[in-house]
C-alpha positions as CSV (number, residue, x, y, z in Angstrom):
1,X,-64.3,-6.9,122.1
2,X,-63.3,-7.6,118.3
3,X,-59.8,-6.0,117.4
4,X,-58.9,-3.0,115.4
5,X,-58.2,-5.9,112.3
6,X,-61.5,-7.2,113.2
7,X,-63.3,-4.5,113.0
8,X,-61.9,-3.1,109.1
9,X,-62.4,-6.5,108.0
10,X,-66.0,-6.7,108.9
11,X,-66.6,-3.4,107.5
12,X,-64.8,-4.3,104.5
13,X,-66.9,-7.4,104.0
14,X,-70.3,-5.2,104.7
15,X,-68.5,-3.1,101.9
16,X,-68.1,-5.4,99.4
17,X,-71.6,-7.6,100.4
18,X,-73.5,-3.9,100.0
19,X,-74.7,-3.6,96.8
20,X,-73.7,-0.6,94.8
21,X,-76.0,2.1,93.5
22,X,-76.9,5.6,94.2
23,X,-79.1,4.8,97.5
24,X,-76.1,3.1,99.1
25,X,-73.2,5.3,98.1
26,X,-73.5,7.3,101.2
27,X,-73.5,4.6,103.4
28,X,-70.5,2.9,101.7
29,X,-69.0,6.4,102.5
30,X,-69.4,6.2,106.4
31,X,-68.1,3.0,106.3
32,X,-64.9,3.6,104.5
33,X,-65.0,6.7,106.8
34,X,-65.2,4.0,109.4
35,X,-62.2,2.3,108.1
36,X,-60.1,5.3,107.5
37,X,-61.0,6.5,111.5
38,X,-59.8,3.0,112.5
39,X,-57.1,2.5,110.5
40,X,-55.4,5.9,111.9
41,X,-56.2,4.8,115.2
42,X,-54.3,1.4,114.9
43,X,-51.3,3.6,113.2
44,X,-51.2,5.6,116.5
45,X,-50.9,2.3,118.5
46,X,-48.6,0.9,116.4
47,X,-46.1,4.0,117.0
48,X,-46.7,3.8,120.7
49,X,-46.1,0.5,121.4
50,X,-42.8,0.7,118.7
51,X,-41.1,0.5,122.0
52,X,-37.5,2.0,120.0
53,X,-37.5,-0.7,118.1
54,X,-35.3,-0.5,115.0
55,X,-37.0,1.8,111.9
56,X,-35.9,2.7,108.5
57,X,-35.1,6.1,109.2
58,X,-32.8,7.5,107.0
59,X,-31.5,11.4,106.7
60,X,-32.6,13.2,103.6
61,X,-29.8,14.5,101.7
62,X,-29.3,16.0,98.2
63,X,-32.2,18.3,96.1
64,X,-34.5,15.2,95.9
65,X,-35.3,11.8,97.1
66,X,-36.4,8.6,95.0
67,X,-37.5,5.2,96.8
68,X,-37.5,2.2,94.9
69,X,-40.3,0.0,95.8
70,X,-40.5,-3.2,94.1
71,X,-40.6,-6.7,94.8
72,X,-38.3,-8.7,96.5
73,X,-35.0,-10.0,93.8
74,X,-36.0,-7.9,91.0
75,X,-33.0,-5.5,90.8
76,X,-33.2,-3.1,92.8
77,X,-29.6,-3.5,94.6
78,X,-28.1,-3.4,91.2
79,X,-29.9,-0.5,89.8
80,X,-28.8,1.8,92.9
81,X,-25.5,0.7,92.1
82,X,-25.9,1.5,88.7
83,X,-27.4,5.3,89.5
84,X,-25.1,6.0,92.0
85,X,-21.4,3.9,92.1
86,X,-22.5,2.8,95.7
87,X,-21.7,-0.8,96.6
88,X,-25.4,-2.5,97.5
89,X,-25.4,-6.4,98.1
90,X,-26.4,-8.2,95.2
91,X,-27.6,-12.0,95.5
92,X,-30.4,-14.3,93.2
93,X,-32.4,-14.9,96.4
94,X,-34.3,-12.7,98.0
95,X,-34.5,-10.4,100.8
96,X,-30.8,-9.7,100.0
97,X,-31.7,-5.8,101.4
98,X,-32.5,-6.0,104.7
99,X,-32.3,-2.0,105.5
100,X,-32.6,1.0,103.7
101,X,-29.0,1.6,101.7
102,X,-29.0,4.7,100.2
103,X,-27.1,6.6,97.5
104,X,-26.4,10.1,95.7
105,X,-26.9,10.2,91.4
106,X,-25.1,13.3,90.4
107,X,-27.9,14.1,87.0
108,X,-27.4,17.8,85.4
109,X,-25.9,19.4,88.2
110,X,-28.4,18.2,90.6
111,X,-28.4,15.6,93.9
112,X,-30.5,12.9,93.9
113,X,-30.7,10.6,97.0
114,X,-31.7,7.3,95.7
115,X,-32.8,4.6,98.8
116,X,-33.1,1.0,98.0
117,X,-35.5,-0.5,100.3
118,X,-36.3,-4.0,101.1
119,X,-38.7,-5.3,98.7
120,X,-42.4,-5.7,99.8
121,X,-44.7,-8.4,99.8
122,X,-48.5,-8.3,99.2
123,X,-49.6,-7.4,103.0
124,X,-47.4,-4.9,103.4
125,X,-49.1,-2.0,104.5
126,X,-50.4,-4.5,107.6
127,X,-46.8,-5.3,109.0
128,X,-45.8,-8.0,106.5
129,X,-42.0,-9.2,105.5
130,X,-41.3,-5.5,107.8
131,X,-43.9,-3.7,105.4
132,X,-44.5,-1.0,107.4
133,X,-40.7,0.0,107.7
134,X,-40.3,0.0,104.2
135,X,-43.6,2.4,103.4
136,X,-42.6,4.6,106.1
137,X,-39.2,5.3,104.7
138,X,-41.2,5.6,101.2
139,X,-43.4,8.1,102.9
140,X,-40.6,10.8,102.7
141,X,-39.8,10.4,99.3
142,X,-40.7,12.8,96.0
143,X,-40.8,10.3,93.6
144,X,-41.7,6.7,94.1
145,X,-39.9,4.4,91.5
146,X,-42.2,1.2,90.9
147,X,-39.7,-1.3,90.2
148,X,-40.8,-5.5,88.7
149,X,-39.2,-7.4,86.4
150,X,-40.2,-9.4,83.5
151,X,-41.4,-12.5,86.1
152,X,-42.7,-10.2,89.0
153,X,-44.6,-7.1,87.2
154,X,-47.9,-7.1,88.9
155,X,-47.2,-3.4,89.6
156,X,-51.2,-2.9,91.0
157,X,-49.9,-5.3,94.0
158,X,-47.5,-2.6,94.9
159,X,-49.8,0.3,94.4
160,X,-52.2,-1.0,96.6
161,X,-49.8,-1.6,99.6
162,X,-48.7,2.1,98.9
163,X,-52.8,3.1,98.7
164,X,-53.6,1.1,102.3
165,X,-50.7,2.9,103.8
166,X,-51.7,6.9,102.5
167,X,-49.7,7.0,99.7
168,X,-51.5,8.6,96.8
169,X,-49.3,8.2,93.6
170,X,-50.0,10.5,90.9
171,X,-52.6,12.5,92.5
172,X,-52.7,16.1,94.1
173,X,-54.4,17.4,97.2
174,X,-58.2,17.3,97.2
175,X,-58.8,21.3,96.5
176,X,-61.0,21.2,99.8
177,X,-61.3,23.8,102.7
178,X,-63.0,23.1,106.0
179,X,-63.5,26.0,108.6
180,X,-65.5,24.1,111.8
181,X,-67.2,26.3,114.2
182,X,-69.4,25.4,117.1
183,X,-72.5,26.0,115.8
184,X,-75.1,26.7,112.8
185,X,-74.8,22.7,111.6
186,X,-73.0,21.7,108.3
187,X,-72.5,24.1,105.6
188,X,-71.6,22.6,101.8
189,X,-70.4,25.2,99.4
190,X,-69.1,23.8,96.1
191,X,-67.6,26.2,93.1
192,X,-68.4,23.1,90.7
193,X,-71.3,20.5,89.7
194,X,-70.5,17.8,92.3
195,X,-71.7,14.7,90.2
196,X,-70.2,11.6,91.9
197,X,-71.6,12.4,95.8
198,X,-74.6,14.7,97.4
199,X,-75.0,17.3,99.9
200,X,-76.5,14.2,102.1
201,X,-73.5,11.5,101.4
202,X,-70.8,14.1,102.2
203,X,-72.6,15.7,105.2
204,X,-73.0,11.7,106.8
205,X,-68.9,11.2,105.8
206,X,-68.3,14.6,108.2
207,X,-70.7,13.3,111.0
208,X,-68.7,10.2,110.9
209,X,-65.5,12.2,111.2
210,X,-66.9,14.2,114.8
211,X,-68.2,17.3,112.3
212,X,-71.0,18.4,112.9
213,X,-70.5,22.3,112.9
214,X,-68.4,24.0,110.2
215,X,-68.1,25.3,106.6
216,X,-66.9,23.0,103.7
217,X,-65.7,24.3,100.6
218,X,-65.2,21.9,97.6
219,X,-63.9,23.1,94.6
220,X,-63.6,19.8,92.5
221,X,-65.5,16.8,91.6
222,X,-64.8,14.7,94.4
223,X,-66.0,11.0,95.3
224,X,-65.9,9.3,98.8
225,X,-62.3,8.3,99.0
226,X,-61.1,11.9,98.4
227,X,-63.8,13.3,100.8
228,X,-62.0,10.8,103.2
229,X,-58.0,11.2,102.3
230,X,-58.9,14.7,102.9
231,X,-60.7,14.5,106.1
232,X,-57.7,11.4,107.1
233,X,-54.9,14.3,107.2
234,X,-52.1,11.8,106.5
235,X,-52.3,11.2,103.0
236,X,-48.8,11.6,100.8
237,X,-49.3,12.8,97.3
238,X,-46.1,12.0,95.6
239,X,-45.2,11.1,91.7
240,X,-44.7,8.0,90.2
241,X,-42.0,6.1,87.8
242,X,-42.8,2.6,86.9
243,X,-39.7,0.1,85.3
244,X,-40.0,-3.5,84.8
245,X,-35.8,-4.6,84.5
246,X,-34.8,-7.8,82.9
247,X,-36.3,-6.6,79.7
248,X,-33.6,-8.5,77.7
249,X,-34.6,-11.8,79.3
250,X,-38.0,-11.5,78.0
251,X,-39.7,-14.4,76.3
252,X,-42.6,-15.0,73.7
253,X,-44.7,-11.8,73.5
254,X,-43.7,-10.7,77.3
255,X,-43.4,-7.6,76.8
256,X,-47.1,-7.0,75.5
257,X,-48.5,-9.3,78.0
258,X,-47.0,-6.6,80.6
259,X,-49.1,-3.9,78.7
260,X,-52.3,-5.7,79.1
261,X,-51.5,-6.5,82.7
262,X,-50.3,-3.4,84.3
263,X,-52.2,-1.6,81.7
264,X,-50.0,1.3,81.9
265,X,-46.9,2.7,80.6
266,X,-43.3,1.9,81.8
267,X,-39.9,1.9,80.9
268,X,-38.5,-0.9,79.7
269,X,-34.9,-2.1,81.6
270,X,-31.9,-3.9,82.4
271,X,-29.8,-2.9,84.5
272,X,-27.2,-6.0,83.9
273,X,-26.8,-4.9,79.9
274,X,-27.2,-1.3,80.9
275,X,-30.2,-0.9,79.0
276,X,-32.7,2.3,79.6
277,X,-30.4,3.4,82.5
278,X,-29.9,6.3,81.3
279,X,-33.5,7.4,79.9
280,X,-34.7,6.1,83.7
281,X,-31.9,9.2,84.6
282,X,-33.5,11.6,82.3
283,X,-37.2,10.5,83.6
284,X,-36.1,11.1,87.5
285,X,-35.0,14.4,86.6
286,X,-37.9,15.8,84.6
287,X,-40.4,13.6,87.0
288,X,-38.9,15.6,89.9
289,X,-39.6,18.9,87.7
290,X,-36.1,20.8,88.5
291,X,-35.2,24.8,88.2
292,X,-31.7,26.4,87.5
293,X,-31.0,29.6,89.7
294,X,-28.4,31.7,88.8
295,X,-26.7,33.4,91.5
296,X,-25.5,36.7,91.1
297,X,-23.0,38.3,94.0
298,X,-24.4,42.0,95.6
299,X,-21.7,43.7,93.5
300,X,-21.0,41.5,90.2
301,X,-22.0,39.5,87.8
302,X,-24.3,36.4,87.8
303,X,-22.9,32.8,87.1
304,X,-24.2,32.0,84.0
305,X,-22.4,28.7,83.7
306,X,-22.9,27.1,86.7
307,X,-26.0,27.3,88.5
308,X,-28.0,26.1,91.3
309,X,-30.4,23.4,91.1
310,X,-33.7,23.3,92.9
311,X,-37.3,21.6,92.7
312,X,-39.8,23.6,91.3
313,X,-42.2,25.8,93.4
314,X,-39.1,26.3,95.8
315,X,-38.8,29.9,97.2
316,X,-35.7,32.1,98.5
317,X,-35.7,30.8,101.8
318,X,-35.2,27.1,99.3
319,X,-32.1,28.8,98.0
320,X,-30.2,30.3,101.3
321,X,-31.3,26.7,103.0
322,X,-29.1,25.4,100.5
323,X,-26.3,27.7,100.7
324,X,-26.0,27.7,104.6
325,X,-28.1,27.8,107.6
326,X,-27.0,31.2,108.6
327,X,-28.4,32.6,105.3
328,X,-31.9,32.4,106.9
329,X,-31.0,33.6,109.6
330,X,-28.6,36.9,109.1
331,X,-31.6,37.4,105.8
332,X,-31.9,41.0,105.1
333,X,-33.7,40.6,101.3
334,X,-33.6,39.2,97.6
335,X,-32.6,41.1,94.8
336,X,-34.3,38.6,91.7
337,X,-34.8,39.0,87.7
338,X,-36.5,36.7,85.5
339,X,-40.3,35.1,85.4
340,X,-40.8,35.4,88.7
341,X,-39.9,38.9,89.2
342,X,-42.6,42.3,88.4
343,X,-39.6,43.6,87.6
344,X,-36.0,43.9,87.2
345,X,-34.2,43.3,90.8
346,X,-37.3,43.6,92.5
347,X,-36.8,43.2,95.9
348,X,-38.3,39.9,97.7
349,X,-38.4,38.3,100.7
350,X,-38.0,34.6,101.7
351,X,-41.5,33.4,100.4
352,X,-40.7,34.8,97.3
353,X,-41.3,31.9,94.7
354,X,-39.1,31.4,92.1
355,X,-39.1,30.2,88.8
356,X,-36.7,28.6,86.0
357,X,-33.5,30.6,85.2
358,X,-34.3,33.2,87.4
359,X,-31.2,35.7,88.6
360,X,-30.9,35.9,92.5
361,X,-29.2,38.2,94.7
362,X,-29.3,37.1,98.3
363,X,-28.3,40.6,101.0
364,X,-27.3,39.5,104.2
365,X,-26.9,41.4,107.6
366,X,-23.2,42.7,107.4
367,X,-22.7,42.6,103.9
């Protein structure tokens, strides 16, 4: 009986011997369907048979996390150091990394964790040069920092390994519903023109799935891979920042042969002249889309100097997290003013969400 790897690679060659036009497109569907089915059933083997091994498991802390992924020996060691004052081994060879190190950048009053990872090879996201370490660890990120240099800047190499692993950069949740029952067949209900995939195509993608009962609702334009990242489960929809470092060693017309490559836009660096460090600072922090809270004690006056920073769409339970565990639990209400509020001190609970500059008075049990 062929292997899981055997199997996606004979699908994948039917995929790309299939000619493409409209009376194929829902075939190619079930078949990355296929893939997508068997590819989450070899991740589930893979985590059985880990045995304990060592991972890269390493404990969020701070109000945000950044991965760098990049290829092996293009700066990575030396750009944490830079962010953060930690101490990570710097060499010319590669593979100096050999486990996550991470560090804290103190930006504008917030935390950022930044975790230098091994670099990754092309492979990757199929076990290669510990691939599958690395793009775990990257799975718990909120920004993914795309890191080459001016000899290593095929950035697409990277973003495929992230793509074949679930990582969707730069991309949101399909706006999808699905309500299965156990009978009356498969009902499509779409709030938009669907032009890129039929009633047929997306009905054969659920069949493949074990669907065959249920109510779909679609409420974008969607094509066969979101149909399938949807009906996967696992997919991580994270942002992206994209350097190339060693900017000041570039030669000839580098620097616009990296435009047409990558064919994208990225921010120029080096991290040994301490050039664009501090604009990649100022990208972090508005990539990760911060809010500033300002606390305000039951009887007093709010801290307008000093407040607390948070990502946005974070709620009150965000805030009293942050302050102490026992906030949540001894939480009586919220007292908050500003954007979010109807009005002036209304009172909230903990899935109140809060916006930028709001005032926030927490009430506790015994207070």
């Amino acid at each position: 009986m062929a292997t899981i790897d055997e199997q996606i690679q004979a699908i994948e060659e039917e995929i790309f011997n299939t000619q493409k036009n409209k009376a194929t497109e829902h075939h190619i569907g079930k078949l990355k369907a296929k893939i997508a089915k068997l590819k989450a059933q070899q991740e589930l083997q893979r985590i059985k048979g880990a045995g304990g091994g060592k991972g890269y498991y390493v404990k969020k802390s701070g109000d945000a996390t950044v991965a760098l992924v990049g290829y092996p020996s293009v700066g990575k060691s030396s750009l944490l150091n830079r962010l953060t004052g930690s101490y990570a081994e710097v060499a010319s060879y590669q593979f100096t990394t050999l486990e996550v190190i991470p560090g804290v950048m103190d930006y504008k009053g917030a935390k950022i964790q930044i975790l230098d990872m091994p670099g990754i090879i092309k492979g990757a996201s199929r076990g290669k040069g510990r691939g599958r370490e690395v793009i775990t660890a990257a799975r718990a990120a909120d920004i993914i920092l795309l890191m080459g240099d001016v000899y290593n800047y095929r950035l697409d190499v990277l973003e495929r390994e992230l793509y074949d692993a679930g990582i969707r950069l730069d991309k949101t949740p399909p706006d999808i519903t699905l309500s299965p029952s156990d009978k009356g067949g498969i009902i499509i209900r779409n709030t938009i023109n669907l032009t890129k995939m039929t009633n047929v195509e997306i009905a054969e993608i659920l069949r493949a799935y074990g669907i065959v009962n249920g109510i779909i609702t679609i409420r974008e334009d969607i094509d066969t891979e979101t149909l399938v990242d949807f009906l996967a489960g696992n997919r991580i929809y994270v942002p992206q920042v994209a350097v190339i470092n060693k900017i000041d060693l570039e030669y000839d017309d580098v620097r616009d042969e990296i435009k047409r490559t990558i064919g994208r836009d990225f921010l120029p660096l080096s991290v040994e002249k301490d050039v664009g460090v501090e604009e990649l600072k100022e990208l972090i922090y508005e990539t990760l889309g911060f809010i500033r809270i300002y606390l305000k004690p039951q009887r007093g006056k709010a801290d307008m100097k000093d407040p607390l920073v948070i990502l946005n769409d974070s709620t009150v339970r965000t805030v009293c997290e942050h302050l102490h565990r026992d906030f949540v639990r001894l939480f009586r209400y919220a007292k908050v003013w500003g954007k979010s509020a109807k009005f002036p001190g209304q009172s909230v609970g903990l899935d109140h969400a809060l916006s930028d500059e709001d005032i926030l008075t927490i009430v506790v049990r015994g207070k």
